[in-house]
ChimeraX commands (.cxc) that place a marker at each C-alpha (Angstrom):
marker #1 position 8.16,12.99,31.57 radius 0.5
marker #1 position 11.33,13.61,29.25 radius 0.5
marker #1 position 10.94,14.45,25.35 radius 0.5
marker #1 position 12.86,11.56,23.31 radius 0.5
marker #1 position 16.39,13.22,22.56 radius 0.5
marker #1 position 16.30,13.86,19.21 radius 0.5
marker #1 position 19.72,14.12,17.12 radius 0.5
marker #1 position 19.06,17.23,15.09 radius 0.5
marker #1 position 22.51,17.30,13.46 radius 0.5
marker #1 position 22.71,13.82,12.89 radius 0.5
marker #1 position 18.80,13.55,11.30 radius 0.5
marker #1 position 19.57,16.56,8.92 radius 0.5
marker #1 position 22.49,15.54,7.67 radius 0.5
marker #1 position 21.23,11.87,7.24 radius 0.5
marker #1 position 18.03,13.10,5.25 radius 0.5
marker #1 position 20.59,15.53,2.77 radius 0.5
marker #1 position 22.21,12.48,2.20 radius 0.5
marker #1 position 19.39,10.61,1.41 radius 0.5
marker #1 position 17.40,13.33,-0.40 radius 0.5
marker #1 position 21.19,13.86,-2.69 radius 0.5
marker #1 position 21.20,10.27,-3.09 radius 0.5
marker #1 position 17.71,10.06,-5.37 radius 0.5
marker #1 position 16.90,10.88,-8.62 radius 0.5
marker #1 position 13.69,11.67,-10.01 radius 0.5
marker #1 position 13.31,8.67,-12.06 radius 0.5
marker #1 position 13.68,6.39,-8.97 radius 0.5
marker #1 position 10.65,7.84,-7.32 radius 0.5
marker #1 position 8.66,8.07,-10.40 radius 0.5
marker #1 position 8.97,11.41,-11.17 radius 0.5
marker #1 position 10.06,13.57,-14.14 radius 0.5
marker #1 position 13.56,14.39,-14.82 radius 0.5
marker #1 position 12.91,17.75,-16.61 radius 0.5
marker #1 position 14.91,20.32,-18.73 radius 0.5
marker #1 position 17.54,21.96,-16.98 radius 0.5
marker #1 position 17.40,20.31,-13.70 radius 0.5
marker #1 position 20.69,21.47,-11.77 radius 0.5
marker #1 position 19.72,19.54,-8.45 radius 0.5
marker #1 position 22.24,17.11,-7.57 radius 0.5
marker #1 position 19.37,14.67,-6.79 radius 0.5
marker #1 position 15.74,15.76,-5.71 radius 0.5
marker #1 position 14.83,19.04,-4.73 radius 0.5
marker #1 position 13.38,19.45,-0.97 radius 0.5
marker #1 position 9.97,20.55,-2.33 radius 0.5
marker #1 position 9.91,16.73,-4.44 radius 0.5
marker #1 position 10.57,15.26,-1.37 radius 0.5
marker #1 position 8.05,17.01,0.76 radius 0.5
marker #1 position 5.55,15.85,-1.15 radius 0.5
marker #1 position 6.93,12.16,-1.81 radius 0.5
marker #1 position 6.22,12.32,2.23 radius 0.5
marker #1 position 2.71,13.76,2.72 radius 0.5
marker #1 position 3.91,17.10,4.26 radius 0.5
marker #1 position 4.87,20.92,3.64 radius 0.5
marker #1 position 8.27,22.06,2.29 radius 0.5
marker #1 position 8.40,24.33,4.74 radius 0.5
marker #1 position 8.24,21.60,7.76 radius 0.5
marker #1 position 10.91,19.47,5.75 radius 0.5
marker #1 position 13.22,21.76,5.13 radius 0.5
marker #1 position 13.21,22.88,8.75 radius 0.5
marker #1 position 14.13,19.62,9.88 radius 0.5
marker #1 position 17.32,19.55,6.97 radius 0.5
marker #1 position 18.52,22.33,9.15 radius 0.5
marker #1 position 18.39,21.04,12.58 radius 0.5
marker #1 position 15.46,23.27,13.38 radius 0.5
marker #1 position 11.17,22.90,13.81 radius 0.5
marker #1 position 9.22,20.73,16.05 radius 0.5
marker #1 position 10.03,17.12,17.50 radius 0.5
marker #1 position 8.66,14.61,14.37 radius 0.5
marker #1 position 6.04,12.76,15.34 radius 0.5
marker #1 position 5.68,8.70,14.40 radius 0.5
marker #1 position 3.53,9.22,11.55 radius 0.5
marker #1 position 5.82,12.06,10.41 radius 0.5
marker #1 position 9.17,9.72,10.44 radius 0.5
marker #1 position 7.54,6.98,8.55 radius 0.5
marker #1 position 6.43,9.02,6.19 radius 0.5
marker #1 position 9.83,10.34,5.91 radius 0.5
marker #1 position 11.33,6.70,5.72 radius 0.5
marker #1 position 8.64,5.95,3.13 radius 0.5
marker #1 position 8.82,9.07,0.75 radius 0.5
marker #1 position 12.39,8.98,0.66 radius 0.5
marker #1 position 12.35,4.97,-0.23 radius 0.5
marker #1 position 14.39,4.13,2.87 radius 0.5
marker #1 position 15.44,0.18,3.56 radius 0.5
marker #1 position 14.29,-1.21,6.54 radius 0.5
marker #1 position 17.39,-0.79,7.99 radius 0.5
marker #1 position 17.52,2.99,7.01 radius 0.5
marker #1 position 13.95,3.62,8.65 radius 0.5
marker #1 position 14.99,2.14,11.58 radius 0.5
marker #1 position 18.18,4.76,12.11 radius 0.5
marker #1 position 16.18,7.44,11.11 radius 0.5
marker #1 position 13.68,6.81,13.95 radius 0.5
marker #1 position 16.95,6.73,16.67 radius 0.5
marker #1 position 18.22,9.93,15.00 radius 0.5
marker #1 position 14.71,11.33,15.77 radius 0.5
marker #1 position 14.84,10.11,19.23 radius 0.5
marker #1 position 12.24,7.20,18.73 radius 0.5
marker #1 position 11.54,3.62,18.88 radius 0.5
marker #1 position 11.83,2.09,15.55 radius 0.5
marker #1 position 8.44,0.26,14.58 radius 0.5
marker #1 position 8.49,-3.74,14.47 radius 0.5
marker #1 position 9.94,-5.28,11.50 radius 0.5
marker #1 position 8.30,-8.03,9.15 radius 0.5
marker #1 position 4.46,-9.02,9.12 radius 0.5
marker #1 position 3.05,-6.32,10.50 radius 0.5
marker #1 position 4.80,-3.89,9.17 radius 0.5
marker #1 position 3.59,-0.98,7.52 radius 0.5
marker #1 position 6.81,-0.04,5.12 radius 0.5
marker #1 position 7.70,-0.62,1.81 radius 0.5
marker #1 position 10.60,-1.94,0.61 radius 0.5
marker #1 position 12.59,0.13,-1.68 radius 0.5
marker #1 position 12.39,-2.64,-4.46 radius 0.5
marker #1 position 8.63,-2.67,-4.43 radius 0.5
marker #1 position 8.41,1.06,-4.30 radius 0.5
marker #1 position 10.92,1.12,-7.54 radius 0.5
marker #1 position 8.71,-1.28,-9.82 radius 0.5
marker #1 position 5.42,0.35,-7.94 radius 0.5
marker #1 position 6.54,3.65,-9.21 radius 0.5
marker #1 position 6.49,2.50,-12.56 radius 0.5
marker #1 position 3.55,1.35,-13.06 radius 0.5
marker #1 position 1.33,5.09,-13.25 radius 0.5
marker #1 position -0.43,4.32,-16.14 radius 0.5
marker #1 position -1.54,-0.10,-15.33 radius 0.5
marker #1 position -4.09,-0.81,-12.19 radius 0.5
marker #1 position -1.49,-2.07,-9.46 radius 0.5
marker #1 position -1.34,-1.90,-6.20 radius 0.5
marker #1 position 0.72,-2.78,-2.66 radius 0.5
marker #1 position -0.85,-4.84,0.00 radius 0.5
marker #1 position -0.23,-6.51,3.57 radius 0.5
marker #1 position -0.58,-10.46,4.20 radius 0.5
marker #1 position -4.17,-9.23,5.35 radius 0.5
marker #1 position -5.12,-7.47,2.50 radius 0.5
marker #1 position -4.78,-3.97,3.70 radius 0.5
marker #1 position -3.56,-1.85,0.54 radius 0.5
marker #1 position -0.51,0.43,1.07 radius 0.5
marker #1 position -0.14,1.80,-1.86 radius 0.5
marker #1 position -2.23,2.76,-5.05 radius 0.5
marker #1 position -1.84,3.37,-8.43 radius 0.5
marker #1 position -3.86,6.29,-9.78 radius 0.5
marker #1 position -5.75,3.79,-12.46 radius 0.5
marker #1 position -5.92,0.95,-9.52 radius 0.5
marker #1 position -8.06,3.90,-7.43 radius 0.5
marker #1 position -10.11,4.79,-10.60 radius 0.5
marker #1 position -10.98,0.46,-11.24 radius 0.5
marker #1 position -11.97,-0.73,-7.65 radius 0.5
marker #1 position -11.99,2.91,-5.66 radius 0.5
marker #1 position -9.40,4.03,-3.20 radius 0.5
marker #1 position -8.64,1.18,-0.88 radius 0.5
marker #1 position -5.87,3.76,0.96 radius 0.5
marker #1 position -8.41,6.01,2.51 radius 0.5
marker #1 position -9.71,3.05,5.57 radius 0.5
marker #1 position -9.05,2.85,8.77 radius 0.5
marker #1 position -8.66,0.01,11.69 radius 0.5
marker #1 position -9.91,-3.38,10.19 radius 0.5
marker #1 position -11.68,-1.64,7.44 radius 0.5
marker #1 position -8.17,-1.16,5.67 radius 0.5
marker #1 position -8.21,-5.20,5.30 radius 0.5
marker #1 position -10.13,-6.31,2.28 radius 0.5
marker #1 position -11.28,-9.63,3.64 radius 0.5
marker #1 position -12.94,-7.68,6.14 radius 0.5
marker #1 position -14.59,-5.64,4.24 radius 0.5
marker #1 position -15.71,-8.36,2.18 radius 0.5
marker #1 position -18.24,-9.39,5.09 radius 0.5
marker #1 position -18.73,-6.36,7.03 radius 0.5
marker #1 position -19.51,-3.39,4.62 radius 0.5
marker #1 position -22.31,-2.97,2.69 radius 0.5
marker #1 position -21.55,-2.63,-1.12 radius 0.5
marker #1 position -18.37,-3.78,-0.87 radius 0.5
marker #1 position -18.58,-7.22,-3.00 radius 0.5
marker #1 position -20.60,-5.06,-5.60 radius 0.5
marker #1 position -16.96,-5.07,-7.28 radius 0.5
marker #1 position -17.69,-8.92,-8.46 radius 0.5
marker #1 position -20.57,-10.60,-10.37 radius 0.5
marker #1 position -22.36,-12.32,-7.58 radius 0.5
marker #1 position -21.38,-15.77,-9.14 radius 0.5
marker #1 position -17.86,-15.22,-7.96 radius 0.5
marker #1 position -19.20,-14.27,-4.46 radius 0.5
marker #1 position -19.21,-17.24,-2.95 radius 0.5
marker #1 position -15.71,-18.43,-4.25 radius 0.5
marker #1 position -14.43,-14.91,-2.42 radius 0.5
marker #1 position -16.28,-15.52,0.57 radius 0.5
marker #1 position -14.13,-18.85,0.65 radius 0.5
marker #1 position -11.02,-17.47,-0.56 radius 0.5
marker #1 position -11.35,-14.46,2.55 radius 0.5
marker #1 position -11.93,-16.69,5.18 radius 0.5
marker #1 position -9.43,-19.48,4.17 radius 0.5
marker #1 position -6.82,-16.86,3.75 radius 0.5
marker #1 position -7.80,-15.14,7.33 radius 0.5
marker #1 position -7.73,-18.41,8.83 radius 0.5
marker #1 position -3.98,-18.85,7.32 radius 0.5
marker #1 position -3.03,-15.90,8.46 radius 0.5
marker #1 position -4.21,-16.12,12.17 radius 0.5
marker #1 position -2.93,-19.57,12.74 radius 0.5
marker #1 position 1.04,-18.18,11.62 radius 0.5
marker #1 position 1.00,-15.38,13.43 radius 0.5
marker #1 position -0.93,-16.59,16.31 radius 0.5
marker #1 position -3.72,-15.47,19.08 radius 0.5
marker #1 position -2.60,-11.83,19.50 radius 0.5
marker #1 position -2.24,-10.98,15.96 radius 0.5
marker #1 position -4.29,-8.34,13.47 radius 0.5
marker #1 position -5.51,-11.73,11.37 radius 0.5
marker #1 position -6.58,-13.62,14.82 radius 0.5
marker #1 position -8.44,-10.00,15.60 radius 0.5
marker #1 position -10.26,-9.54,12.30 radius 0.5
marker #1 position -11.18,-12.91,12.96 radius 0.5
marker #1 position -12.73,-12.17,16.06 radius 0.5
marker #1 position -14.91,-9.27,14.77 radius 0.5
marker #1 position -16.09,-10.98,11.93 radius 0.5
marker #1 position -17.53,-13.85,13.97 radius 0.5
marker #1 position -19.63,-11.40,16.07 radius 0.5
marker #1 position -20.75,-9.37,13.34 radius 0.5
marker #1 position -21.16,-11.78,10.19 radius 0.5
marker #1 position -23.40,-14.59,10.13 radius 0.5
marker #1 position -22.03,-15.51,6.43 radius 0.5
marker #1 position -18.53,-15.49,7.96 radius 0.5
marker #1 position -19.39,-17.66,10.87 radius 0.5
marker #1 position -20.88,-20.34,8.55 radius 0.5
marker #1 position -17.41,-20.06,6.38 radius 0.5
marker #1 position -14.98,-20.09,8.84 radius 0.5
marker #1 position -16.82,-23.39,10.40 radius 0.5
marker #1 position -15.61,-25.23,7.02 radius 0.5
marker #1 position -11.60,-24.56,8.16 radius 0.5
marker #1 position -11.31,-24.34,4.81 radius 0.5
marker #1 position -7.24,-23.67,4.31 radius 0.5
marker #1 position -5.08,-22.92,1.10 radius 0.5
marker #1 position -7.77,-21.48,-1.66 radius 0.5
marker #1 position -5.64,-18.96,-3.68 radius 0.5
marker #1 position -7.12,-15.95,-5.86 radius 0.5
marker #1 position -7.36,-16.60,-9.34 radius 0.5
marker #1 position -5.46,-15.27,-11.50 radius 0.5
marker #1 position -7.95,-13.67,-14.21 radius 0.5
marker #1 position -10.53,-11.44,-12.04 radius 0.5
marker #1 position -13.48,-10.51,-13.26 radius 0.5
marker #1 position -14.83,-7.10,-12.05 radius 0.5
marker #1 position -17.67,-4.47,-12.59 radius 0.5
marker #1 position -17.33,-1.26,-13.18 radius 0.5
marker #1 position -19.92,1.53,-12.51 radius 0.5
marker #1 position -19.31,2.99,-15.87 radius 0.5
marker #1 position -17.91,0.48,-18.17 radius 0.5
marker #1 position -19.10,-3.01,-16.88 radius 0.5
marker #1 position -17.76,-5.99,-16.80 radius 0.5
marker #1 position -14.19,-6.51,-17.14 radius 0.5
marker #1 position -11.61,-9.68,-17.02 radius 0.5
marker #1 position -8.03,-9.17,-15.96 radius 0.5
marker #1 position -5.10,-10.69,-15.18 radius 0.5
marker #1 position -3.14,-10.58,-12.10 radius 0.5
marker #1 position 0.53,-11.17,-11.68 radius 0.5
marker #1 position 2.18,-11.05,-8.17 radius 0.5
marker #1 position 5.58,-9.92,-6.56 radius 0.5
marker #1 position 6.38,-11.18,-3.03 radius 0.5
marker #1 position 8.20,-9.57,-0.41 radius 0.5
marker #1 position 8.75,-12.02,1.97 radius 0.5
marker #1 position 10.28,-10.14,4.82 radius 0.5
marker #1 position 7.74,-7.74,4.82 radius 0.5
marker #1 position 4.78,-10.03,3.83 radius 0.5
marker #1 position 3.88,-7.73,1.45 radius 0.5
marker #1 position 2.98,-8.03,-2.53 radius 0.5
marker #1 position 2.47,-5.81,-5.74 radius 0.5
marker #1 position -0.50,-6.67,-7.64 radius 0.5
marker #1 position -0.71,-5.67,-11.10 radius 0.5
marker #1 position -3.58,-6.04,-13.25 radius 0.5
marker #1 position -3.80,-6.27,-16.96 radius 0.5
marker #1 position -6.07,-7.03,-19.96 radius 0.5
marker #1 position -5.26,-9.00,-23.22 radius 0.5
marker #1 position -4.17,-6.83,-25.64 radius 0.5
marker #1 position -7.28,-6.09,-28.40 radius 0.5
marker #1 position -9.57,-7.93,-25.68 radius 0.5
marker #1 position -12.96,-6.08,-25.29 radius 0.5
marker #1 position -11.67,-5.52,-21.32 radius 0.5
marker #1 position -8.35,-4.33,-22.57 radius 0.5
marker #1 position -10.36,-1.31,-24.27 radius 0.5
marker #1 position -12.52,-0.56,-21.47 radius 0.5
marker #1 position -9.72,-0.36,-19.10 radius 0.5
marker #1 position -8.73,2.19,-21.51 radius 0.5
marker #1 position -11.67,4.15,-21.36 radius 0.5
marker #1 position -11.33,3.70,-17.43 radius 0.5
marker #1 position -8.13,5.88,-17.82 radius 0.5
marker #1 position -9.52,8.38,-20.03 radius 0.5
marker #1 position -12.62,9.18,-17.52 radius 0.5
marker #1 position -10.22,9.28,-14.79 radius 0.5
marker #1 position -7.94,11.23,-16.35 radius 0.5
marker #1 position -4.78,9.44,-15.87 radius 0.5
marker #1 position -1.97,9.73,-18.22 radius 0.5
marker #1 position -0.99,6.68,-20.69 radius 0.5
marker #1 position 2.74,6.03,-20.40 radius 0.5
marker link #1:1,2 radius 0.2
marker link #1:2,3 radius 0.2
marker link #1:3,4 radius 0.2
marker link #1:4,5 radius 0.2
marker link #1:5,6 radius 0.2
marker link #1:6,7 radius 0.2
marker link #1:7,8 radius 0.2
marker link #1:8,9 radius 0.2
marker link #1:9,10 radius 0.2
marker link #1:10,11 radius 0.2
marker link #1:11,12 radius 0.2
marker link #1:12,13 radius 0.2
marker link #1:13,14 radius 0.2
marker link #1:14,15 radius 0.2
marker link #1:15,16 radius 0.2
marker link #1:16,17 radius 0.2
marker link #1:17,18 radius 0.2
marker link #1:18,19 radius 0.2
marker link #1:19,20 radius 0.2
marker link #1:20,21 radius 0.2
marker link #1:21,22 radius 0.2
marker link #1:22,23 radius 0.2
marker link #1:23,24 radius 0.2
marker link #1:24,25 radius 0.2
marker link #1:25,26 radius 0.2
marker link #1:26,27 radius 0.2
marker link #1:27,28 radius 0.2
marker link #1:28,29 radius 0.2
marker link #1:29,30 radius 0.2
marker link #1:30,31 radius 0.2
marker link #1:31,32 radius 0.2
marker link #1:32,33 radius 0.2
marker link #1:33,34 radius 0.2
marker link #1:34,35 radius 0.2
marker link #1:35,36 radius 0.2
marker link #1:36,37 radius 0.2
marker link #1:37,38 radius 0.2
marker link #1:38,39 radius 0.2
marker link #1:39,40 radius 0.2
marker link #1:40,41 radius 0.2
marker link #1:41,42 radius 0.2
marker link #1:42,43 radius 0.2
marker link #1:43,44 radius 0.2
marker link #1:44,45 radius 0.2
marker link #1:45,46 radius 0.2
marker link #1:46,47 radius 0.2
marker link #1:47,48 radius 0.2
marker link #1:48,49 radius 0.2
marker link #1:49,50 radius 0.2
marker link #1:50,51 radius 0.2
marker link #1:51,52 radius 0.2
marker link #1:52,53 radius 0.2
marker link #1:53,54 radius 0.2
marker link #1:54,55 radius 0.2
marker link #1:55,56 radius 0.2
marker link #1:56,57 radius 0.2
marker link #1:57,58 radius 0.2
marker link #1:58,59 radius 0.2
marker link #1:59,60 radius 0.2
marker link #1:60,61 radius 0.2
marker link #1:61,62 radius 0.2
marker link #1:62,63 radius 0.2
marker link #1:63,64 radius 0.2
marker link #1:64,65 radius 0.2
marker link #1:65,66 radius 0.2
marker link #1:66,67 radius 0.2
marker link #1:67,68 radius 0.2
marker link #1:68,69 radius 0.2
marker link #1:69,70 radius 0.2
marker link #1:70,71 radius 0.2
marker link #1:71,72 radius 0.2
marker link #1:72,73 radius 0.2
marker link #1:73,74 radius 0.2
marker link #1:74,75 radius 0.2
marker link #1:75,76 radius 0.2
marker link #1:76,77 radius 0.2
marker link #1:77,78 radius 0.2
marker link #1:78,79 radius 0.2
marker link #1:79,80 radius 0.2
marker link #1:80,81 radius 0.2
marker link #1:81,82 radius 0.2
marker link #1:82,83 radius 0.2
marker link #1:83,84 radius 0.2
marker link #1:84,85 radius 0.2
marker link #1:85,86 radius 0.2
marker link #1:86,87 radius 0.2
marker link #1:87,88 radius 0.2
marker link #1:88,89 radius 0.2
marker link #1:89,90 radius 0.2
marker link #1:90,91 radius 0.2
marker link #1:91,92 radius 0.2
marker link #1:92,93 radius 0.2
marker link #1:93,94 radius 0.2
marker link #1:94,95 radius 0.2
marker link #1:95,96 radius 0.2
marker link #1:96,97 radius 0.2
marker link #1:97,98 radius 0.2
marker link #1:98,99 radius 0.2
marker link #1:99,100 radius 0.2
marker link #1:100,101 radius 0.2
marker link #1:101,102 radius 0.2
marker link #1:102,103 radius 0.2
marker link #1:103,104 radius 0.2
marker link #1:104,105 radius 0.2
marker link #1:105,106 radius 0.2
marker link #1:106,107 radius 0.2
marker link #1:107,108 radius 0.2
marker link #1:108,109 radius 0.2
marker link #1:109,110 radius 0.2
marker link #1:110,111 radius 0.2
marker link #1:111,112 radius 0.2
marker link #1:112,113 radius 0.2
marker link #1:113,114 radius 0.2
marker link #1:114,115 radius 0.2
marker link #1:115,116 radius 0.2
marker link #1:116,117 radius 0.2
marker link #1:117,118 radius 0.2
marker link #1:118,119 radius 0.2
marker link #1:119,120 radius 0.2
marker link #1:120,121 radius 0.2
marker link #1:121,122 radius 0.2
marker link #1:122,123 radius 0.2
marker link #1:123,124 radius 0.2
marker link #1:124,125 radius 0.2
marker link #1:125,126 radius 0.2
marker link #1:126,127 radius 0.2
marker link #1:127,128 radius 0.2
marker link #1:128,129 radius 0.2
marker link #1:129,130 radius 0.2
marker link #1:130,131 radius 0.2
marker link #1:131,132 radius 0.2
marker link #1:132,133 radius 0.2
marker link #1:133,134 radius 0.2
marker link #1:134,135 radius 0.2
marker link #1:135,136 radius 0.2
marker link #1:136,137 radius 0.2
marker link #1:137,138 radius 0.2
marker link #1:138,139 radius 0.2
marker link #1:139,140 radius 0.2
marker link #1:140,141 radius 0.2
marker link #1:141,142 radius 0.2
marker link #1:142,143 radius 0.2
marker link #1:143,144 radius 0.2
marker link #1:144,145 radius 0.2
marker link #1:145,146 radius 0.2
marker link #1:146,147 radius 0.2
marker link #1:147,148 radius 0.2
marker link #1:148,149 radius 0.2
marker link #1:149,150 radius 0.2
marker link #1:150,151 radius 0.2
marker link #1:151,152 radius 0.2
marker link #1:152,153 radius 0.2
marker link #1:153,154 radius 0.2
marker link #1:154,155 radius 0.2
marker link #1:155,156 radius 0.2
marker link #1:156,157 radius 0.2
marker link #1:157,158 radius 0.2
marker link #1:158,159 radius 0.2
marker link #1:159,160 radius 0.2
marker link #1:160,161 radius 0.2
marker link #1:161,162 radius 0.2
marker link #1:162,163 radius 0.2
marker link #1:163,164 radius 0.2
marker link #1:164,165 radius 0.2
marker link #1:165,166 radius 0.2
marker link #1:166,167 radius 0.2
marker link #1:167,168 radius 0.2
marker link #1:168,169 radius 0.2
marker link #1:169,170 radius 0.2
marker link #1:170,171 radius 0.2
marker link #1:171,172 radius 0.2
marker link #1:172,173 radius 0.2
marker link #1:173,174 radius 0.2
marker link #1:174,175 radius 0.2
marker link #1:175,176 radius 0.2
marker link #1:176,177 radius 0.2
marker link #1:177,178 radius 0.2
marker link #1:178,179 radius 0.2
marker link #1:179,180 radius 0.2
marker link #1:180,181 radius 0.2
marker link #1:181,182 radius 0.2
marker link #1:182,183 radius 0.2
marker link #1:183,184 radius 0.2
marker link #1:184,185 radius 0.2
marker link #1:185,186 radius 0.2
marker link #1:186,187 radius 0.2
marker link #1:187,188 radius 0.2
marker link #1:188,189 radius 0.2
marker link #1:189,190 radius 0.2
marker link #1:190,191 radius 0.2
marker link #1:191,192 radius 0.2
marker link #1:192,193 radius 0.2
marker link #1:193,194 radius 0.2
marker link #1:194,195 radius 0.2
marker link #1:195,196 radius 0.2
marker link #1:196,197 radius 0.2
marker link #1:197,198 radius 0.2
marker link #1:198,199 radius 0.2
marker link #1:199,200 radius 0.2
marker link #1:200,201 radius 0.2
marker link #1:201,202 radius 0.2
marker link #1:202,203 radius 0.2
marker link #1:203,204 radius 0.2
marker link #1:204,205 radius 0.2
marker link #1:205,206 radius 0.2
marker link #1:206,207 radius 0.2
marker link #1:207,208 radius 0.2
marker link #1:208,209 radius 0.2
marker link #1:209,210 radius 0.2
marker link #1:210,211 radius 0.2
marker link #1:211,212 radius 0.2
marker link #1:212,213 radius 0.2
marker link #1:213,214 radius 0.2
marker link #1:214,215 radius 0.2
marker link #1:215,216 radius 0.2
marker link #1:216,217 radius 0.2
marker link #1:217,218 radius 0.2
marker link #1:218,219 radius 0.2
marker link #1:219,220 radius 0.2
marker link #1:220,221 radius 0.2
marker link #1:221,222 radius 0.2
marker link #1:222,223 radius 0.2
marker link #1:223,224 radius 0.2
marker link #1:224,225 radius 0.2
marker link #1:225,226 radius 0.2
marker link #1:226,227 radius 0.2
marker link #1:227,228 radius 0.2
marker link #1:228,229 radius 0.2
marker link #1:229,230 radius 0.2
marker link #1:230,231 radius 0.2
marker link #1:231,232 radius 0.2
marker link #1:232,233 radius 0.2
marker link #1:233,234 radius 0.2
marker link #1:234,235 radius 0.2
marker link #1:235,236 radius 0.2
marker link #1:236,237 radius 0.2
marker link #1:237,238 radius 0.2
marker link #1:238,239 radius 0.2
marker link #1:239,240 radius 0.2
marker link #1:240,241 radius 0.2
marker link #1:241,242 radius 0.2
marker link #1:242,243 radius 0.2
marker link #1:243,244 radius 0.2
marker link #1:244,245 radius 0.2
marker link #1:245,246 radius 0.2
marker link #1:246,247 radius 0.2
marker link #1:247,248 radius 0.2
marker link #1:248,249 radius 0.2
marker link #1:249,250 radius 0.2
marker link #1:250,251 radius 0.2
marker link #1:251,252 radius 0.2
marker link #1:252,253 radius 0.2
marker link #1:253,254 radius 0.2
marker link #1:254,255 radius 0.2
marker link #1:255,256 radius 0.2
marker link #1:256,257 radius 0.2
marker link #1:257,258 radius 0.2
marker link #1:258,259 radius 0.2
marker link #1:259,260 radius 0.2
marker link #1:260,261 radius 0.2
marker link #1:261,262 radius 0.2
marker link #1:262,263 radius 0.2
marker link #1:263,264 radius 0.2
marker link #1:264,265 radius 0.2
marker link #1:265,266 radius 0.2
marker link #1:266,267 radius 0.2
marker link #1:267,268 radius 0.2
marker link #1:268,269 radius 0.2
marker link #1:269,270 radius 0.2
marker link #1:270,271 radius 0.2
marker link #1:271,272 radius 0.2
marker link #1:272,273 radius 0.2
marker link #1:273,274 radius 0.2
marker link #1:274,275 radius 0.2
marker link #1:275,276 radius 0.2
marker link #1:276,277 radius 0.2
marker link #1:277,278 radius 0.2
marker link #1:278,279 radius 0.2
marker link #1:279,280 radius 0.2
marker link #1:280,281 radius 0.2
marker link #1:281,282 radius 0.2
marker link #1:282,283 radius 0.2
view
């Protein structure tokens, strides 16, 4: 079988252009003292993208192996690419682009801007199905990192019923309102995007393997939205109440949660001491 014809020339000079085109402040880094760089430096992007500095700069000069999938979107990701933009970038590196919309694993360079701004506040990205894209270093440090699943476990509805521990997050007389809330927003889910879909598949599991779930989703209970102050428990510091504000991005079905605490509020100070055990920077 013939390798996808990648277009070496064309990919490197598309990802100088790119990499020129950013500054550190739009990815959330640091400008520094006596930064020269017109734009970021090859080593800042090869770690925006999960990878050595030594395998991206390769590919800058037409040389190194054929990119993989998971190496192009992290590519398109790291270096904030549009849809549109990830999609050429997969042609240039001789591959199909991935499907567009729900579904869709890619962040929008919007999100990603206000996403990167938020280091020192609990926030994070998430799909239509609750599967968490992104993280915030004090978002890890509150609820644990929600980035590291795989398969169905990435989907927080799913977890909900199938792992062990996982509603330990909530007192258990909000349980029962996020059993509800799960299921109603599964069944949502399923009956847009129809039989084949992730939802209509999670759906599937969860009725062999949950008992609670089965007993749920025979209500058809559609439409019951999260509330906006959450009340969670930390191992450390307890019980806390915050508020969540939400930013939609409809083509992608995606949205940036951001939680925060009243100002003076008992909550407000432990999520302070939150970031001081996890060691995260205050802005």
């Amino acid at each position: 079988m013939t390798a996808p014809r990648i277009d070496r020339a064309g990919l490197a000079d598309f990802l100088r252009t790119r990499r020129s085109a950013l500054q550190p402040e739009d990815v959330g880094l640091p400008r520094g003292q006596r930064r020269r760089t017109t734009g970021l430096r090859r080593e800042e992007v090869a770690a925006l993208c999960h990878m050595s500095t030594d395998y991206y700069s390769r590919l800058e000069r037409e040389k190194g192996p054929h990119p993989s999938e998971q190496m192009v979107a992290s590519i398109a990701q790291g270096l904030h690419l549009t849809v549109a933009e990830r999609d050429h970038v997969f042609r240039l590196a001789g591959l199909a682009p991935p499907a567009r919309g729900p579904g869709s694993d890619h962040v929008g360079p919007g999100m990603l801007r206000i996403f990167d701004r938020l280091g020192d506040t609990p926030a994070e990205i998430v799909t239509e199905l609750g599967e968490t894209l992104r993280q915030t270093p004090l978002g890890a440090a509150l609820v644990g990192d929600n980035t590291a699943y795989d398969g169905a476990m990435r989907s927080i509805g799913y977890r909900w019923f199938a792992q062990p521990g996982a509603r330990d997050l909530h007192p258990a007389e909000d349980h029962e309102f996020y059993s509800r809330m799960y299921a109603s927003g599964l069944r949502g889910v399923a009956t847009q995007r129809g039989p084949g879909s992730r939802a209509a598949a999670y759906a599937d599991l969860l009725l062999e393997e949950s008992e609670e779930f089965r007993e749920v989703w025979e209500r058809h209970e559609v439409g019951i939205q999260p509330r906006e102050l959450k009340r969670y428990v930390h191992p450390e510091v307890g019980l806390l109440e915050l508020h969540c504000q939400v930013l939609h991005d409809p083509e992608q079905s995606h949205a940036l949660l951001v939680y925060t605490a009243v100002p003076g509020s008992e909550s407000h100070e432990k999520l302070a001491l939150i970031r001081v055990l996890a060691g995260v920077s205050g802005s």
